[in-house]
C-alpha positions in Angstrom: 0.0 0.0 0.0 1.4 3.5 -1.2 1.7 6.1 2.0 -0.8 9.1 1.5 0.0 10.7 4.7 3.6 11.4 6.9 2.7 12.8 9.9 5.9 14.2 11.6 5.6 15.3 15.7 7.5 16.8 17.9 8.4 19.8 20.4 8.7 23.6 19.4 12.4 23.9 17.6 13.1 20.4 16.9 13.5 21.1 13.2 10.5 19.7 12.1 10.2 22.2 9.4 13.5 21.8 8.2 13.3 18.3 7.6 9.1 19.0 5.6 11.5 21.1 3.0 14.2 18.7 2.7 11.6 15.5 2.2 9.1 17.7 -0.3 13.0 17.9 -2.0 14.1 14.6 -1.9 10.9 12.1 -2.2 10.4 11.7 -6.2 6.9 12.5 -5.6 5.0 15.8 -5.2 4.2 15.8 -1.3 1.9 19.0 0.1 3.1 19.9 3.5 1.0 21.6 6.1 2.0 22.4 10.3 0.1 23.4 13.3 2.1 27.1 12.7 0.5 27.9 9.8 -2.6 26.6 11.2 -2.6 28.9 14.3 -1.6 31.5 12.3 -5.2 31.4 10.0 -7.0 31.5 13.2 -8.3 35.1 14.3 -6.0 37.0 16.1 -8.6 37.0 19.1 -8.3 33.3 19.5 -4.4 34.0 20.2 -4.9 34.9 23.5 -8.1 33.3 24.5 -8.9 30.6 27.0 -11.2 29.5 24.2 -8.8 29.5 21.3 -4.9 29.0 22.2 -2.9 30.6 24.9 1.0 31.0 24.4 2.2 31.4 28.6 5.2 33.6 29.8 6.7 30.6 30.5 6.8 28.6 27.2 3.2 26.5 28.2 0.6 26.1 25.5 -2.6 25.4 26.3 -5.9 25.2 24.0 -9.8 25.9 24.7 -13.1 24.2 23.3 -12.9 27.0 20.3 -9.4 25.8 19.2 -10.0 22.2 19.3 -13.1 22.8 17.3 -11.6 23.9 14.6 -8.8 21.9 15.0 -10.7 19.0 14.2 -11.9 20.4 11.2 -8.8 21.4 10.0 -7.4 17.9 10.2 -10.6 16.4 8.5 -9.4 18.8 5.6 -5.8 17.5 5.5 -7.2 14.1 5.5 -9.9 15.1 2.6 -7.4 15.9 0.4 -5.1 12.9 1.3 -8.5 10.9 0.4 -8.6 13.0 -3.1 -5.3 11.8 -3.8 -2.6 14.5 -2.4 0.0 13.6 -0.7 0.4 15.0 2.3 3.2 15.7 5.6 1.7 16.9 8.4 4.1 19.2 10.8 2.7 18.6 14.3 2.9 19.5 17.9 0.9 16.8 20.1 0.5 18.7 23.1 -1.9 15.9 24.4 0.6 13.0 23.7 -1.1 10.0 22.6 -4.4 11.5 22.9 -3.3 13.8 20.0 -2.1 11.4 17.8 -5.1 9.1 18.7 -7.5 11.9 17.3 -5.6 12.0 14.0 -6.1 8.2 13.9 -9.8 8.6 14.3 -10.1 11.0 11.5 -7.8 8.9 9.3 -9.7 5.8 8.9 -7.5 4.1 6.9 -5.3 6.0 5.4 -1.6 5.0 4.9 0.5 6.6 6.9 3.8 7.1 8.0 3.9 8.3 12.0 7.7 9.9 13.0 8.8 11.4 15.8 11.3 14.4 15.9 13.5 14.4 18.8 16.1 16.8 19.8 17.5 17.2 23.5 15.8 19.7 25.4 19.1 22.2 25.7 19.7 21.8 21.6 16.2 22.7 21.1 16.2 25.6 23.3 19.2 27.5 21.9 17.6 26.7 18.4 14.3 29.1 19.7 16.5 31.4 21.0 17.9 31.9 18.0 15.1 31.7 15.8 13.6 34.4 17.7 9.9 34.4 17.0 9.1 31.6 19.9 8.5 32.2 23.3 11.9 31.3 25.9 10.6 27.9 27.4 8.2 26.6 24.8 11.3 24.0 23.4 12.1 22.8 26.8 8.2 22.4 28.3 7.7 20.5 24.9 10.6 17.9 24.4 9.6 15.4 25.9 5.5 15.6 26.6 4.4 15.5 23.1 6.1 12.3 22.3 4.0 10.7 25.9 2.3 7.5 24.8 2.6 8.3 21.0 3.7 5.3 18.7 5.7 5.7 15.8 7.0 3.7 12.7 10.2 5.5 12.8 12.1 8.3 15.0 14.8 10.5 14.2 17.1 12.9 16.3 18.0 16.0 15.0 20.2 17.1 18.2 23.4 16.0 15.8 21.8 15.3 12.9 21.2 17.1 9.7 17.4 17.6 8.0 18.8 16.4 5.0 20.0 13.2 6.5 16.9 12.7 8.6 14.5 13.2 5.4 16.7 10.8 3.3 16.1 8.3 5.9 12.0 9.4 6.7 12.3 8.5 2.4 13.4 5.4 2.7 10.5 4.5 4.7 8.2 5.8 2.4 6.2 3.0 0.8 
């Protein structure tokens, strides 16, 4: 069976992003990619700072309300839509629930193909990474490292602490059926 869907988790700064570019370069096919940024960043800026939308803490904490997880679960019924249509698609993601994050994508998913991997990078890699990216809140790398990846199962991991995109994509690739 062909893989419609790679679904990539893990903490703030672990260079998630980095390796989405480097596999949309290296897998022969064309592959759509689409994160949990550039979904926060369609909502209304009112939902930013809401109890009911997402709230981004001094500290580095995220937490979400009834308003965000609404449309979050529309949102991934859309990515999986067009995986259905016959897009290929990564999915850049953040499980702040742990397993029960990845078990909602699994209940919209049916059954879809998909390739689960898990992005790891040490907590004190990660962290200098968001301080130098400069558009994260101090914090969010560290309170993230290791909670998203709670109870989650995946058919392959990679570590970026030492460990070029590039490299990691080739080897997310190879995986790819």
């Amino acid at each position: 069976m062909t893989t419609q869907m790679i679904i990539l988790n893990g903490g703030s700064s672990s260079g998630k992003s980095g390796i989405v570019r480097c596999l949309q370069s290296v897998l022969p096919d064309p592959w759509l990619a689409f994160g949990c940024d550039s979904f926060v960043d369609a909502m209304p800026a009112r939902m930013r700072a809401s109890g009911e939308g997402i709230v981004f803490a001094a500290d580095g904490r995220v937490s979400v309300g009834a308003d965000f997880l609404a449309l979050e679960a529309a949102w991934t019924d859309g990515m999986v839509a067009m995986a259905r249509a016959g897009a290929r698609i990564i999915i850049d993601d953040v499980f702040l629930g742990g397993a029960a994050s990845q078990q909602r994508w699994q209940k919209a998913l049916g059954g879809l193909v998909v390739l689960w991997v898990g992005v790891r990078c040490e907590s004190a890699v990660a962290a200098g990474r968001e301080v130098a990216r400069g558009d994260r809140i101090h914090g969010m790398a560290a309170s993230q490292a290791d909670v998203v990846h709670d109870g989650v199962l995946y058919d392959l991991e990679v570590d970026t602490t030492r460990t070029e995109s590039l490299v990691c994509a080739r080897t997310i690739a190879a995986h790819v059926s």
